[in-house]
C-alpha positions as CSV (number, residue, x, y, z in Angstrom):
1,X,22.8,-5.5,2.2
2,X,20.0,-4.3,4.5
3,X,16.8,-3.2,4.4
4,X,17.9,0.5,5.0
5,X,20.1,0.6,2.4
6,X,17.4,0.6,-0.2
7,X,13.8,1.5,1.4
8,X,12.5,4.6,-0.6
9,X,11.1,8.3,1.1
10,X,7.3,7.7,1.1
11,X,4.9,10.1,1.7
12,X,1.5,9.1,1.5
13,X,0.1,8.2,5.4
14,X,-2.1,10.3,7.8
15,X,-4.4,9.4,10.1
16,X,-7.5,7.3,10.7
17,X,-10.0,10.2,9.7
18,X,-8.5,10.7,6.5
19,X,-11.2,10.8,4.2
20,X,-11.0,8.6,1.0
21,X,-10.9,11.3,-1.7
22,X,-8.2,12.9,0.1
23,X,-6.3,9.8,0.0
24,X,-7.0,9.5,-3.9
25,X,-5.7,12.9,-4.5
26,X,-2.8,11.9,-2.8
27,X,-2.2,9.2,-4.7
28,X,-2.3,10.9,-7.8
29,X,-0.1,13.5,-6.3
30,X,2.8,11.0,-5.4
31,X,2.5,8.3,-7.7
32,X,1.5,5.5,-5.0
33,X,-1.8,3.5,-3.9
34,X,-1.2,2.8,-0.8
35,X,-2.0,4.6,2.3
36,X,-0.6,4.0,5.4
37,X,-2.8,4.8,8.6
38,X,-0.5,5.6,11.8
39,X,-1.3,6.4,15.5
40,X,0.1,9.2,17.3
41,X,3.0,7.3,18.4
42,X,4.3,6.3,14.3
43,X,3.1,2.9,14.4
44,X,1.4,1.0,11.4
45,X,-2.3,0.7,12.4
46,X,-3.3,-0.3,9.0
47,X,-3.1,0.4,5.4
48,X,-5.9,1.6,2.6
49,X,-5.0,-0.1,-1.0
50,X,-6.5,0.6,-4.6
51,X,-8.3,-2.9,-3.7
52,X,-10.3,-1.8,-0.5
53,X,-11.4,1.2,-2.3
54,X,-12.5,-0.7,-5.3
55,X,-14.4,-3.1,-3.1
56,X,-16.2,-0.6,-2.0
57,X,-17.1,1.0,-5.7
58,X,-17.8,-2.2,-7.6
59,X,-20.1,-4.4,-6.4
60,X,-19.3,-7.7,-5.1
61,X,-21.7,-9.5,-8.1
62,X,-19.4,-8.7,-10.7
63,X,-16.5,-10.4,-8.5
64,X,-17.9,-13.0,-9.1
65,X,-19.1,-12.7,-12.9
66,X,-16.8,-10.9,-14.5
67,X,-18.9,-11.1,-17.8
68,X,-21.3,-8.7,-17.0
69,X,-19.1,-5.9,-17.3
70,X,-19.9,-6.1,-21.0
71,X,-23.4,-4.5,-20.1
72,X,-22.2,-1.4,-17.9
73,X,-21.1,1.6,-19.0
74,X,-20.3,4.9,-17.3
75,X,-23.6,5.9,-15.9
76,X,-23.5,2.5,-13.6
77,X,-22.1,4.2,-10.6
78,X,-24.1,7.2,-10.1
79,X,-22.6,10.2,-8.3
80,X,-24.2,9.7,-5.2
81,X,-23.0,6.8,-4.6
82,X,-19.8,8.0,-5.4
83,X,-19.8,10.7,-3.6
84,X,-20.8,8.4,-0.6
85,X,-17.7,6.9,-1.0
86,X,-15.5,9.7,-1.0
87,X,-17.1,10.8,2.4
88,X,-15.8,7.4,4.0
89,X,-12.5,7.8,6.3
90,X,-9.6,5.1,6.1
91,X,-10.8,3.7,9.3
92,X,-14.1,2.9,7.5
93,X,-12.1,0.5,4.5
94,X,-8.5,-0.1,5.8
95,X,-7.1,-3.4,5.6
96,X,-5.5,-3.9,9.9
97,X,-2.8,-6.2,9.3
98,X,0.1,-4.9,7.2
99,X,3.4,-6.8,6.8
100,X,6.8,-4.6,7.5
101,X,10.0,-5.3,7.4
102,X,12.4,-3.4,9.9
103,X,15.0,-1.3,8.3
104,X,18.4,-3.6,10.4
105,X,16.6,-7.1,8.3
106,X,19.0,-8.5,5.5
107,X,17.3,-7.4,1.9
108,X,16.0,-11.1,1.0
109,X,13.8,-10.8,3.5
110,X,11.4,-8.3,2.1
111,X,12.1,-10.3,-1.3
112,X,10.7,-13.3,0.0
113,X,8.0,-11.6,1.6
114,X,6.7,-9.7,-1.8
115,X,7.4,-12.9,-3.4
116,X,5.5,-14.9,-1.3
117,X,2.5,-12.4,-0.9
118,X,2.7,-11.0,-4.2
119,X,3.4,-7.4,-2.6
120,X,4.5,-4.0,-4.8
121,X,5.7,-2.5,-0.9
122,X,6.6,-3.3,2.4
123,X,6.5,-0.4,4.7
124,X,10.0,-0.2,7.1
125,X,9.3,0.2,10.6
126,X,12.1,0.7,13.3
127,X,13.2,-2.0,16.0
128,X,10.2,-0.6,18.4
129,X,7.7,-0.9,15.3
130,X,7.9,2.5,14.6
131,X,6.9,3.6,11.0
132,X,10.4,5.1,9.4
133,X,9.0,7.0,6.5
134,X,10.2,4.7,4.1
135,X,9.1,1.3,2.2
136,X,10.5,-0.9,0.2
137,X,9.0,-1.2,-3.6
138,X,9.7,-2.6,-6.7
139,X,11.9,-0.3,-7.7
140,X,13.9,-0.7,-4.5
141,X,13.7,-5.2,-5.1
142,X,15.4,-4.1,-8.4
143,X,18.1,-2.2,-7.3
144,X,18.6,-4.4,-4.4
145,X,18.8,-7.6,-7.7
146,X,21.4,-5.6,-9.4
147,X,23.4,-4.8,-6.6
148,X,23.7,-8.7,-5.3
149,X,24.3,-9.8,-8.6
150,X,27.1,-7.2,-9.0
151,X,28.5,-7.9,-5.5
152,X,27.6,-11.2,-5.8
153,X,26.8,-11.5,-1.5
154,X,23.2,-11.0,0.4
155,X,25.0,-8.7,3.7
């Protein structure tokens, strides 16, 4: 079984500019948190997660002491600072190296890779690194479980 057997539509990329509220009310829209960043030519530039945007939200101090968020409540963040956020663009916060997996690899290859890295996706890119549209997710690792065990072979 291959890669392009089971990788999923996905939906949620754009561009370096996109700003970070867009990306969140894409998120909410399609049900993912992850955004991939592409160049003009569909190749994976980088990738803005729930993570990079919550680094930039929560300071770093309460990383580190986890305790203290026993003494903040709603009014912490105020809405300027929010809002400053929001205004950033995916170039300002994405993460530049993001694992693929290219839709002609053998499926327990992104299951070793999402093992390994503990990864929900693994965006599909063509021979020529081209982004396909599609990723591989949980979902996908499941189906692709069920399927060996019913087949009871990896190709």
């Amino acid at each position: 079984m291959k890669v392009s057997d089971i990788a999923v539509k996905f939906t949620a990329y754009g561009s370096e500019t996109t700003k970070i509220k867009d990306i969140l009310e894409i998120w909410v829209k399609e049900k993912f948190n992850i955004f991939l960043i592409l160049d003009e030519n569909q190749k994976i530039k980088g990738v803005v997660t729930l993570y990079d945007i919550l680094k930039q939200v929560i300071p770093f101090y309460l990383k580190l002491d986890n305790l203290l968020v026993e003494f903040i409540d709603e009014d912490f963040f105020s809405k300027k600072e929010l809002q400053e956020v929001f205004a950033k663009t995916a170039k300002d916060i994405m993460t530049k190296t993001v694992l693929t997996v290219k839709e002609e690899d053998f499926i327990i290859k992104p299951l070793v890779i999402m093992y390994s890295k503990n990864l929900d996706y693994l965006p599909v890119v063509t021979k020529d690194n081209k982004f396909t549209g599609k990723i591989i997710n949980k979902a996908a690792v499941e189906t692709s479980l069920l399927k060996l065990a019913s087949n009871g072979n990896s190709s």
